[in-house]
C-alpha positions as CSV (number, residue, x, y, z in Angstrom):
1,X,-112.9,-15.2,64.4
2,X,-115.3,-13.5,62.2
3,X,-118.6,-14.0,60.2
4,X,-116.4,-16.2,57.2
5,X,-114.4,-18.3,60.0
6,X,-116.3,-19.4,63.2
7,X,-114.4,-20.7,66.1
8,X,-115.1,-24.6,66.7
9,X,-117.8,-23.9,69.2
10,X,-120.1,-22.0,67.3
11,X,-119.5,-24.3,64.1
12,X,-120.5,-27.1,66.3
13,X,-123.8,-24.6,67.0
14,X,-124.1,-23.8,63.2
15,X,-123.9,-27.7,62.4
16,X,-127.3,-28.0,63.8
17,X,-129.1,-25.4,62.0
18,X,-131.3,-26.6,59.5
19,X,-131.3,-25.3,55.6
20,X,-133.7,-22.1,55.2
21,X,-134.3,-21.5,59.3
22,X,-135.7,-18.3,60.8
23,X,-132.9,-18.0,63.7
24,X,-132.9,-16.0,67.2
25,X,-129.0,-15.6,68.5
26,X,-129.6,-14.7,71.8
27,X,-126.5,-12.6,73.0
28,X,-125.2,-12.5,69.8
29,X,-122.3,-10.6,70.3
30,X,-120.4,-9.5,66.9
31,X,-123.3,-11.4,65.0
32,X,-120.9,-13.7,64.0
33,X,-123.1,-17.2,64.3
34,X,-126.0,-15.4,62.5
35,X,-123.2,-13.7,59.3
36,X,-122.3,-17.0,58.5
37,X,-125.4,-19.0,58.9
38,X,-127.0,-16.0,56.1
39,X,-123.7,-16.8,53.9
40,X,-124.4,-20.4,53.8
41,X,-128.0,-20.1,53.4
42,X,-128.9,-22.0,56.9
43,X,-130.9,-19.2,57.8
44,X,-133.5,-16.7,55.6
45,X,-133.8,-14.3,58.5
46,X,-132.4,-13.7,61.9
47,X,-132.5,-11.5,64.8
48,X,-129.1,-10.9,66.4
49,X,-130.3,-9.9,69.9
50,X,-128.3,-8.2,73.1
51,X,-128.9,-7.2,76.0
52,X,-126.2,-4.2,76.4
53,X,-125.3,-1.7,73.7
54,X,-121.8,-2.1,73.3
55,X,-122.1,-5.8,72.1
56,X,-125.4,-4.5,70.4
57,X,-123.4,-1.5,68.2
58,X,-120.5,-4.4,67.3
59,X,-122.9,-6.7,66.2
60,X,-124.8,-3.7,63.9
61,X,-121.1,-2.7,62.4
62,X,-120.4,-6.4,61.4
63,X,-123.9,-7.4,59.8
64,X,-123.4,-4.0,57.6
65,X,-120.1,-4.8,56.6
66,X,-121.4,-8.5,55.5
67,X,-124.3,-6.4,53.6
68,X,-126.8,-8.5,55.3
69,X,-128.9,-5.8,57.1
70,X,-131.6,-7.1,55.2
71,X,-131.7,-10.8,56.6
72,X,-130.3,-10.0,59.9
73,X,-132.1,-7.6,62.1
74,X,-129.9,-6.5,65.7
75,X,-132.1,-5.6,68.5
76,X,-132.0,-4.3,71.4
77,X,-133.5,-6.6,74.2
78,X,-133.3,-8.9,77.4
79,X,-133.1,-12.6,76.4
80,X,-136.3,-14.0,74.3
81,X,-137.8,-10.5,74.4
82,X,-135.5,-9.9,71.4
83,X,-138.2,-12.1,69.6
84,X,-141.6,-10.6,68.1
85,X,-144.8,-13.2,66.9
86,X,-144.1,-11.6,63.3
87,X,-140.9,-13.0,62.9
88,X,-141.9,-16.7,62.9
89,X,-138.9,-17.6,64.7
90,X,-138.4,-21.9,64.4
91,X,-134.4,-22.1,65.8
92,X,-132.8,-20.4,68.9
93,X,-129.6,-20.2,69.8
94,X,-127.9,-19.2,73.0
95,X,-123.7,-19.8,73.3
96,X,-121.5,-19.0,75.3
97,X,-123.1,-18.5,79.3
98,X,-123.8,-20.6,81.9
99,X,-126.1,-23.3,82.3
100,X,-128.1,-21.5,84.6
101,X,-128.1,-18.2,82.9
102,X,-129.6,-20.3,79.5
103,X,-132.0,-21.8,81.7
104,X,-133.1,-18.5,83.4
105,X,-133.3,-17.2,79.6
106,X,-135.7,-20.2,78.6
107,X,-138.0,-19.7,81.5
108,X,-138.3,-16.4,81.4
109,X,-139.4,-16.2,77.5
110,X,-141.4,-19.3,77.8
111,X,-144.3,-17.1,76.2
112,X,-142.0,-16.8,73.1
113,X,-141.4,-21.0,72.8
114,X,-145.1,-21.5,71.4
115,X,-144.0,-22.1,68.1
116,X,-141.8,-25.2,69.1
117,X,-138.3,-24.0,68.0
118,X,-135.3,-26.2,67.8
119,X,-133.3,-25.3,70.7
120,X,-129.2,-25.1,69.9
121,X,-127.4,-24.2,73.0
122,X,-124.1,-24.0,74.4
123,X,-123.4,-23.8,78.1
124,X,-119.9,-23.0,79.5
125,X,-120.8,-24.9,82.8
126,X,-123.7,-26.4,84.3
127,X,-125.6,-28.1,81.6
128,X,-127.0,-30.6,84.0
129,X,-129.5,-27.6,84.9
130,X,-130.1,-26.7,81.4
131,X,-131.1,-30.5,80.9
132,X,-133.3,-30.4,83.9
133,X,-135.2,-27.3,82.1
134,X,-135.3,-29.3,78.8
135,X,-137.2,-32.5,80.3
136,X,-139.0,-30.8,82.5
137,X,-140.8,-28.5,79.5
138,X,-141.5,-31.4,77.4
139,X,-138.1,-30.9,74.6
140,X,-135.6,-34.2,74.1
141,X,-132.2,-33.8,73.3
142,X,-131.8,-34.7,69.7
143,X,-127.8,-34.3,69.1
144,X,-125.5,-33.4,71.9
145,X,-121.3,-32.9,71.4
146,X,-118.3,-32.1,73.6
147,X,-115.1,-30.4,72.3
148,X,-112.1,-28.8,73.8
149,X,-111.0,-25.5,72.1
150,X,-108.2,-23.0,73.7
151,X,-108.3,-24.8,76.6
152,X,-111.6,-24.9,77.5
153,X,-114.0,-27.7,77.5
154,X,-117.8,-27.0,76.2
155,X,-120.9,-29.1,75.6
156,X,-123.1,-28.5,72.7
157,X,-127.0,-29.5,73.2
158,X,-129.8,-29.6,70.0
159,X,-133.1,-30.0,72.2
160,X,-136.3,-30.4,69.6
161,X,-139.9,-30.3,70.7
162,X,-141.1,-33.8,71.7
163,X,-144.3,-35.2,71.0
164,X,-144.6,-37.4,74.6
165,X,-143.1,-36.8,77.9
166,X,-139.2,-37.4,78.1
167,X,-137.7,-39.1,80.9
168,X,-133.8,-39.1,81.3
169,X,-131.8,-41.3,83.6
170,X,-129.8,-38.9,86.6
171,X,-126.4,-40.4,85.1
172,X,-128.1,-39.2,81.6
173,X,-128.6,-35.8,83.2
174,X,-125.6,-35.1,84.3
175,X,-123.5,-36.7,81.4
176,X,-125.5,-36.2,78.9
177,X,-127.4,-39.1,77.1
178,X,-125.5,-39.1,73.9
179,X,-122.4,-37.9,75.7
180,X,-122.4,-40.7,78.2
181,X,-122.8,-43.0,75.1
182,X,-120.2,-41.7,72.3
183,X,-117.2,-40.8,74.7
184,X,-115.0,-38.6,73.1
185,X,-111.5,-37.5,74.2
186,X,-113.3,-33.7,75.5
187,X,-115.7,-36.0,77.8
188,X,-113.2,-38.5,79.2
189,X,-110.9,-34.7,80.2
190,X,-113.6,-32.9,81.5
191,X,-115.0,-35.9,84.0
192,X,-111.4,-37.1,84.7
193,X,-110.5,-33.4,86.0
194,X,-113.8,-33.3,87.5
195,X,-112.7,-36.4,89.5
196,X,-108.7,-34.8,90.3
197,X,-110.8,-31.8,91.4
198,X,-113.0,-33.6,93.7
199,X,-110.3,-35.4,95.3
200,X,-108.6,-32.7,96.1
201,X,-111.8,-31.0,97.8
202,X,-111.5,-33.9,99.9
203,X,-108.4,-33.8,100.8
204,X,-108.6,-30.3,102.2
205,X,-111.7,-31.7,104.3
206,X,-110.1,-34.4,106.0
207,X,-107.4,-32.0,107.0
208,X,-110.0,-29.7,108.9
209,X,-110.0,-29.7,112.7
210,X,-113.5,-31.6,112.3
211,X,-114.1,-33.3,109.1
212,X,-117.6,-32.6,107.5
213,X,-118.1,-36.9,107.1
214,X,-121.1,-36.6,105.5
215,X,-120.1,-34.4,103.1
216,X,-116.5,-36.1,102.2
217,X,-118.6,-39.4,101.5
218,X,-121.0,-37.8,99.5
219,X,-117.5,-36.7,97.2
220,X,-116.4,-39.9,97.3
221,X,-120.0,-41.0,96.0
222,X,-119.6,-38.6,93.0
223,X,-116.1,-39.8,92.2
224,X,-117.0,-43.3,91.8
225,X,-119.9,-42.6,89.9
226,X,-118.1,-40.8,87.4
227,X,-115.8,-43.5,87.3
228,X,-117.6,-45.9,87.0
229,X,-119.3,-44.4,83.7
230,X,-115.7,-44.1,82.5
231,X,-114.9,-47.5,82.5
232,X,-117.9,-48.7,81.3
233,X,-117.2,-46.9,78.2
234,X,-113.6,-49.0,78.0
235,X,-115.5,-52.1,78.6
């Protein structure tokens, strides 16, 4: 992977950055989201920002090689902090971490969401708590995917400033409300190993010298639930 080629999870990002955007890519790695966003003209300027200064020198070495030092701009910085009021920022993206490291991001740079960017962001795991965050500080999710790549299964989430307060449905919280609508191969593996992973939780429960009930029903409350969506989208 480099600035030319993506892998399929940041193209799935990059699909959802709009023509001529100002971008933040928050741990930014290599630079490689923000390289090819310049090349395709999806972006006029972006800040490549990292928190460490290995990832921050690799990320510095690739935007020079692209001869983009002029559009993209590597900084050194925690999160959002990587983002100054000059720089008129309208898209973020964060890929690649946890749900609830995006959402500690987010909260912590609230300061730096007053212009109402587009929010692109791609947590490994946990992206019920990411869509918490999002309702919660008045953003709807716009686009959503789900794709397998190298094994791994990751969930792709567009949030865009909305106008009134959003309210999501728990099943659309934890599925996601597009997701749980457009089933795709990726979402019926992921919940379907959820469920194999689950069941075997229990069975290591029921084996104990006292059984935690309570908790081995609530499992068996999950399981059914995500089944039940499942079905629903074969019926």
């Amino acid at each position: 992977m480099d600035g030319n080629n993506l892998s399929q999870r940041l193209m799935t990002v990059a699909q959802y950055v709009k023509s001529g955007s100002r971008l933040a890519d928050i741990g930014s790695d290599h630079g490689y989201l923000p390289i090819y966003l310049a090349k395709t003209g999806q972006v006029s300027f972006a800040i490549a920002g990292e928190v460490a200064l290995g990832p921050l020198s690799n990320a510095e070495h690739e935007i020079k090689v692209a001869g983009l030092s002029d559009i993209i701009m590597p900084r050194l910085a925690d999160g959002l902090a990587a983002i100054e009021p000059t720089d008129n920022i309208d898209t973020i993206t964060i890929a690649g971490m946890g749900g609830g490291l995006i959402t500690r991001i987010l909260e912590q740079g609230r300061a730096k969401l007053t212009n109402l960017p587009d929010l692109i962001l791609q947590p490994n795991v946990d992206a019920i708590d990411l869509r918490k965050w999002l309702v919660n500080n008045h953003y709807q999710i716009a686009n959503e995917n789900i794709l397998k790549e190298d094994a791994h299964i990751y969930e792709v989430i567009h949030a865009t400033r909305a106008d009134r307060p959003v309210q999501y449905s728990p099943l659309e919280l934890m599925f996601g409300p597009h997701l749980i609508v457009n089933q795709n191969t990726a979402f019926v593996e992921k919940w379907q190993g959820k469920i194999k992973r689950l069941r075997t939780a229990i069975t290591q429960m029921q084996s104990a010298k006292v059984p935690p009930i309570q908790r081995i029903a609530n499992l068996n409350d999950e399981i059914n639930t995500i089944q039940e969506v499942l079905d629903n989208a074969r019926n």
